[in-house]
PyMOL Python script that loads the backbone (N, CA, C, O; Angstrom):
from pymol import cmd

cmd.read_pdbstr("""\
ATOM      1  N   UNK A   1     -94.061  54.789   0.976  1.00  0.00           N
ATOM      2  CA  UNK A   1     -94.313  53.338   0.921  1.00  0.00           C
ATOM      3  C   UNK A   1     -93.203  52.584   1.655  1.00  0.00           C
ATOM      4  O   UNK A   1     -91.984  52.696   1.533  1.00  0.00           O
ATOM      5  N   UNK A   2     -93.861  51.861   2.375  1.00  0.00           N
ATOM      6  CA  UNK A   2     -92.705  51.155   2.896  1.00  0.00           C
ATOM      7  C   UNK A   2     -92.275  49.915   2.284  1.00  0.00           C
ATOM      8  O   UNK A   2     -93.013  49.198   1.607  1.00  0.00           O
ATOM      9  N   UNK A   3     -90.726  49.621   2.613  1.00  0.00           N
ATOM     10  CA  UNK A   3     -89.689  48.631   1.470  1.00  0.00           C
ATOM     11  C   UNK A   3     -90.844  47.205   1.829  1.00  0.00           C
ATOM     12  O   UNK A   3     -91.315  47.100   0.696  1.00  0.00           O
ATOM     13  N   UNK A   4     -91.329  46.454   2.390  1.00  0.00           N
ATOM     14  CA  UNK A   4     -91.922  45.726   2.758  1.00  0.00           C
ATOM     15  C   UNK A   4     -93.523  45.304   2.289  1.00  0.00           C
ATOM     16  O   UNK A   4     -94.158  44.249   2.302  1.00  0.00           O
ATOM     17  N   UNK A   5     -93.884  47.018   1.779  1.00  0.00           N
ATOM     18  CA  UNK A   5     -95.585  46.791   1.634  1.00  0.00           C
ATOM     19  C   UNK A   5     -95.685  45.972   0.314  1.00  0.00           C
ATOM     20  O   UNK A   5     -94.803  46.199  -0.514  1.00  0.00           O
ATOM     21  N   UNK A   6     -96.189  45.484   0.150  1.00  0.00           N
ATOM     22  CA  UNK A   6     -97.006  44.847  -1.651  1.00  0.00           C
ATOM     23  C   UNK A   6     -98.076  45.456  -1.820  1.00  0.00           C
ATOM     24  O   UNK A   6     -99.038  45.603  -1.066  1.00  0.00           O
ATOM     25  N   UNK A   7     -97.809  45.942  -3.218  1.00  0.00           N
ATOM     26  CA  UNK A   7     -99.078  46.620  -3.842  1.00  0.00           C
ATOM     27  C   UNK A   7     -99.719  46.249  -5.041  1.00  0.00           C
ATOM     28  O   UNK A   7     -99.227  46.379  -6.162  1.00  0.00           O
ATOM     29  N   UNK A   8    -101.088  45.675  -4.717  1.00  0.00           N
ATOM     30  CA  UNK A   8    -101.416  44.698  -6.048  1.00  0.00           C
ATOM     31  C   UNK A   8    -101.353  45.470  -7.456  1.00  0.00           C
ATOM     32  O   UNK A   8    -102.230  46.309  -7.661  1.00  0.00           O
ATOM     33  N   UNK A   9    -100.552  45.286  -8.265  1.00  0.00           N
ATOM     34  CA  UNK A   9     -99.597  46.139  -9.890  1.00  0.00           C
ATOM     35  C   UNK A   9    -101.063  45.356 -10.657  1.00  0.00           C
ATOM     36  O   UNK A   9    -102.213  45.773 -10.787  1.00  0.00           O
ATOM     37  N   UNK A  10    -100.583  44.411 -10.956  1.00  0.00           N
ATOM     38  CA  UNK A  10    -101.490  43.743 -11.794  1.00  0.00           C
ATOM     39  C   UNK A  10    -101.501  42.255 -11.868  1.00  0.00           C
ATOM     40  O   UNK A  10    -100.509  41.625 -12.234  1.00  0.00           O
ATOM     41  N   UNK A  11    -103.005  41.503 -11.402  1.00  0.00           N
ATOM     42  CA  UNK A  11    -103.974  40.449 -11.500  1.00  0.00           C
ATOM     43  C   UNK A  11    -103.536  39.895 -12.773  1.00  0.00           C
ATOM     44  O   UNK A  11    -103.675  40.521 -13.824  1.00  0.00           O
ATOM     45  N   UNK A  12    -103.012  38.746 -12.707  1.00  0.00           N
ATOM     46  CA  UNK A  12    -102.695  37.525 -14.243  1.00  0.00           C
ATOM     47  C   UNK A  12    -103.693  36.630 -13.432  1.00  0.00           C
ATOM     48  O   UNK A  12    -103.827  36.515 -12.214  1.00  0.00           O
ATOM     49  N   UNK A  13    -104.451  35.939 -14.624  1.00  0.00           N
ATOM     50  CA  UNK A  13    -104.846  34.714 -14.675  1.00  0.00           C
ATOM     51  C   UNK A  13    -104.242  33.619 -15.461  1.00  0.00           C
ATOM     52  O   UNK A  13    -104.196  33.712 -16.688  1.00  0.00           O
ATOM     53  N   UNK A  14    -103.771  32.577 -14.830  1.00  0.00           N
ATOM     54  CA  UNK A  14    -102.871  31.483 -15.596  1.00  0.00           C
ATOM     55  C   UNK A  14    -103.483  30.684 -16.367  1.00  0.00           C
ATOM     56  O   UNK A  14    -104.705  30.773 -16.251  1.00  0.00           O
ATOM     57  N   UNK A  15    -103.059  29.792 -17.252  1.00  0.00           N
ATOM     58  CA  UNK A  15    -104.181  28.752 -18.063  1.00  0.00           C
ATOM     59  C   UNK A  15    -104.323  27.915 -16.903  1.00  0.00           C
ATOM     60  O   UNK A  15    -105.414  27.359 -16.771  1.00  0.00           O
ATOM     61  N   UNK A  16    -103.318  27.691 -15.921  1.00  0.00           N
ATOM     62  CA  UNK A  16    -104.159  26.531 -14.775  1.00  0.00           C
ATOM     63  C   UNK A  16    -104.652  26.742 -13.530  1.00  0.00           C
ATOM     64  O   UNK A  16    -104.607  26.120 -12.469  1.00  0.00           O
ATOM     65  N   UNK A  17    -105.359  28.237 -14.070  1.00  0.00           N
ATOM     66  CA  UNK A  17    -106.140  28.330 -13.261  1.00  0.00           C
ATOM     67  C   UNK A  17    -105.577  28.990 -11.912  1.00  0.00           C
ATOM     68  O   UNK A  17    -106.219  29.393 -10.942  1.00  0.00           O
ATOM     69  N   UNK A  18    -104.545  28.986 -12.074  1.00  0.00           N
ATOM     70  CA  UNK A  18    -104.099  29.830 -10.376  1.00  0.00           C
ATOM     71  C   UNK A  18    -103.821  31.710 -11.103  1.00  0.00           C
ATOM     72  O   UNK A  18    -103.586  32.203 -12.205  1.00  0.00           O
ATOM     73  N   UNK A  19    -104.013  32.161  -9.814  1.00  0.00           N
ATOM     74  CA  UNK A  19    -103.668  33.539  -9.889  1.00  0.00           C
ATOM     75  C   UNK A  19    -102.057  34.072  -9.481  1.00  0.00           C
ATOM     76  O   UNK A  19    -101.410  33.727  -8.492  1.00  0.00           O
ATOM     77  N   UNK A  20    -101.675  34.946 -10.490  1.00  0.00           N
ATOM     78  CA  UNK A  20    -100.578  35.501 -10.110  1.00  0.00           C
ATOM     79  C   UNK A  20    -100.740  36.927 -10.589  1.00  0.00           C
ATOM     80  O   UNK A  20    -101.309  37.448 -11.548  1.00  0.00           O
ATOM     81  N   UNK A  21     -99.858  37.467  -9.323  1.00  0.00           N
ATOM     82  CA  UNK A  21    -100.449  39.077  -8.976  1.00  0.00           C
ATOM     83  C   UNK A  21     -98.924  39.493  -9.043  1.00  0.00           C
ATOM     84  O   UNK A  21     -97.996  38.723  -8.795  1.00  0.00           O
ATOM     85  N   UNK A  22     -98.795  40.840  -9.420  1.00  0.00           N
ATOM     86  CA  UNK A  22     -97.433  41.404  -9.569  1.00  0.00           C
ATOM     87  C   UNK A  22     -97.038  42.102  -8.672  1.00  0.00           C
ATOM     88  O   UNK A  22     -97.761  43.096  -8.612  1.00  0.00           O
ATOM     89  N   UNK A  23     -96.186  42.120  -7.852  1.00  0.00           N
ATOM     90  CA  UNK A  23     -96.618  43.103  -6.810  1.00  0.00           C
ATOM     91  C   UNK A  23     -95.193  43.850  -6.749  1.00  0.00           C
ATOM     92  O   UNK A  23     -94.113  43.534  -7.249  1.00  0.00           O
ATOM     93  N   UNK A  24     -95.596  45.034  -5.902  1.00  0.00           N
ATOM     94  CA  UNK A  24     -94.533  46.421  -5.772  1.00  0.00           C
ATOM     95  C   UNK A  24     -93.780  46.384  -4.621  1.00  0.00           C
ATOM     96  O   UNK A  24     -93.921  47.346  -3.865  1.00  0.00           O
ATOM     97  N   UNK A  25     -93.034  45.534  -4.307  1.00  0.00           N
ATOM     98  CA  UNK A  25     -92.573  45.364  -2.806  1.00  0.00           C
ATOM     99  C   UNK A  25     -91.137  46.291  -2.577  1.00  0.00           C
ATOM    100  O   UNK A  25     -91.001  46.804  -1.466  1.00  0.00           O
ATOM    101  N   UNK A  26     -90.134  46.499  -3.546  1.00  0.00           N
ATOM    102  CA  UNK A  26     -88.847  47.308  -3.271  1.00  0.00           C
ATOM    103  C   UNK A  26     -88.819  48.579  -4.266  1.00  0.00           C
ATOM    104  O   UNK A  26     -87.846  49.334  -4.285  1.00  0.00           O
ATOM    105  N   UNK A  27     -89.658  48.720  -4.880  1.00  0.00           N
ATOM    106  CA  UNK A  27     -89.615  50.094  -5.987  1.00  0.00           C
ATOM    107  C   UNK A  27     -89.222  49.147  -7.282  1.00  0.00           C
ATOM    108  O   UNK A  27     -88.655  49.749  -8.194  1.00  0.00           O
ATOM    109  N   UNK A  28     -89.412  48.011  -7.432  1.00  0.00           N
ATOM    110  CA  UNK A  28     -89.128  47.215  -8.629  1.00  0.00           C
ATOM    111  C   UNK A  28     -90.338  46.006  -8.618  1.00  0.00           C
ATOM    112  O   UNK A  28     -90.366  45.238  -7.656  1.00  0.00           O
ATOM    113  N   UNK A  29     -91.379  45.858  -9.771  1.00  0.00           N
ATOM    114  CA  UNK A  29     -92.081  44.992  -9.932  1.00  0.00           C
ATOM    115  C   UNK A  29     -91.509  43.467  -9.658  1.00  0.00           C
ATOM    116  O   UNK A  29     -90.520  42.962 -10.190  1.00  0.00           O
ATOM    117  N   UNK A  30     -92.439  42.836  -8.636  1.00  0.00           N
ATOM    118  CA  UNK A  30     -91.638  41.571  -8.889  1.00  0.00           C
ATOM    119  C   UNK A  30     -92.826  40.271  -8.873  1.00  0.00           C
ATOM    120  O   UNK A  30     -93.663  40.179  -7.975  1.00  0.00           O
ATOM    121  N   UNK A  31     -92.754  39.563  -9.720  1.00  0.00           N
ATOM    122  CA  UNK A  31     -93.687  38.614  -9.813  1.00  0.00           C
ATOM    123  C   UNK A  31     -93.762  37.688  -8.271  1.00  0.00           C
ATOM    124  O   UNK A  31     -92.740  37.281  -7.721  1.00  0.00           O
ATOM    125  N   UNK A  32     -94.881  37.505  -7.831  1.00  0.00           N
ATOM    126  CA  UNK A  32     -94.875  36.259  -6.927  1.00  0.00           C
ATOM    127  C   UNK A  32     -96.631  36.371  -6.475  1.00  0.00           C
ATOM    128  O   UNK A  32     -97.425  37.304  -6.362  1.00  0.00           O
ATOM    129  N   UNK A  33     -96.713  34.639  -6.275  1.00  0.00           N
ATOM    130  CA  UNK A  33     -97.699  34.185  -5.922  1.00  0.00           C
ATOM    131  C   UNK A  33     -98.660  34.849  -4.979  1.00  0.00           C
ATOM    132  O   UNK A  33     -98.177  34.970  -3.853  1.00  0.00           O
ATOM    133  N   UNK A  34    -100.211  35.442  -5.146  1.00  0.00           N
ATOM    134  CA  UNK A  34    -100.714  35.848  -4.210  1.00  0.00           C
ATOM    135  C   UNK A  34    -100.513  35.507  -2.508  1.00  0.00           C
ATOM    136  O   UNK A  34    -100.625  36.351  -1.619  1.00  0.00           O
ATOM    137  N   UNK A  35    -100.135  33.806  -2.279  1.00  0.00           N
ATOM    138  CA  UNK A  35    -100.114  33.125  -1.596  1.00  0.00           C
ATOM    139  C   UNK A  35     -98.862  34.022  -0.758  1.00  0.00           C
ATOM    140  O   UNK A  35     -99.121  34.400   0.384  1.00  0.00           O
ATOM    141  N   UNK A  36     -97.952  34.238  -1.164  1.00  0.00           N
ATOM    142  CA  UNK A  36     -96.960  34.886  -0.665  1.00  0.00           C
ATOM    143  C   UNK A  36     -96.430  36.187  -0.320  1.00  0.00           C
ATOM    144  O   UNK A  36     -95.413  36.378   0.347  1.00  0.00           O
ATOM    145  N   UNK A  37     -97.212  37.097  -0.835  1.00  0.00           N
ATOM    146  CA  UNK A  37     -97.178  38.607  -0.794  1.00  0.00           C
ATOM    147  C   UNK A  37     -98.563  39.508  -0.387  1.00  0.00           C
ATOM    148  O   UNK A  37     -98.860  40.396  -1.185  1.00  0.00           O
ATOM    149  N   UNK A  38     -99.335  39.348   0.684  1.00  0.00           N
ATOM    150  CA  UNK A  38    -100.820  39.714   0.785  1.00  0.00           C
ATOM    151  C   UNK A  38    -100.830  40.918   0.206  1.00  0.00           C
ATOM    152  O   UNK A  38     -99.726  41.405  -0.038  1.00  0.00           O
ATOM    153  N   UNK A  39    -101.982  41.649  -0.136  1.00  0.00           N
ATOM    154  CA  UNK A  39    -102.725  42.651  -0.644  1.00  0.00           C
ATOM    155  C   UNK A  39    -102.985  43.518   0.187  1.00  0.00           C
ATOM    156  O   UNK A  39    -103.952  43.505   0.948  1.00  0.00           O
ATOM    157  N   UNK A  40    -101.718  44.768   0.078  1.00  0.00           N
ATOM    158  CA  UNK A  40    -102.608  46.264   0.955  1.00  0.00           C
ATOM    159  C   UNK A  40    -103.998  46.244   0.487  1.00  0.00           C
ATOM    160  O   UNK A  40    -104.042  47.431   0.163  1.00  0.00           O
ATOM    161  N   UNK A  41    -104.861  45.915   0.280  1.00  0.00           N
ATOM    162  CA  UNK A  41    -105.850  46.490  -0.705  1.00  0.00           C
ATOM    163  C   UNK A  41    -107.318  46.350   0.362  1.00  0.00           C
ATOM    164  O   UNK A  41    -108.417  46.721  -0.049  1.00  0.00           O
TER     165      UNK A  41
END
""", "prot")
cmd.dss("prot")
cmd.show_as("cartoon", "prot")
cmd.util.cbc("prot")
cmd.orient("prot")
């Protein structure tokens, strides 16, 4: 994997309605906005 890829961990739905996705970017989960980390997927 490369230090760079995001790997969608796991899909939150917020109470307002926006999505936040967890993603795998350095070998450590790190929260951030779909908007900001696209989806190998």
């Amino acid at each position: 994997m490369l230090a760079n890829t995001c790997v969608d961990i796991v899909n939150h739905n917020t109470p307002s309605g926006a999505r936040l996705i967890i993603y795998e970017c350095t070998g450590n989960p790190n929260p951030k906005w779909d908007s900001r980390c696209p989806s190998v997927a």
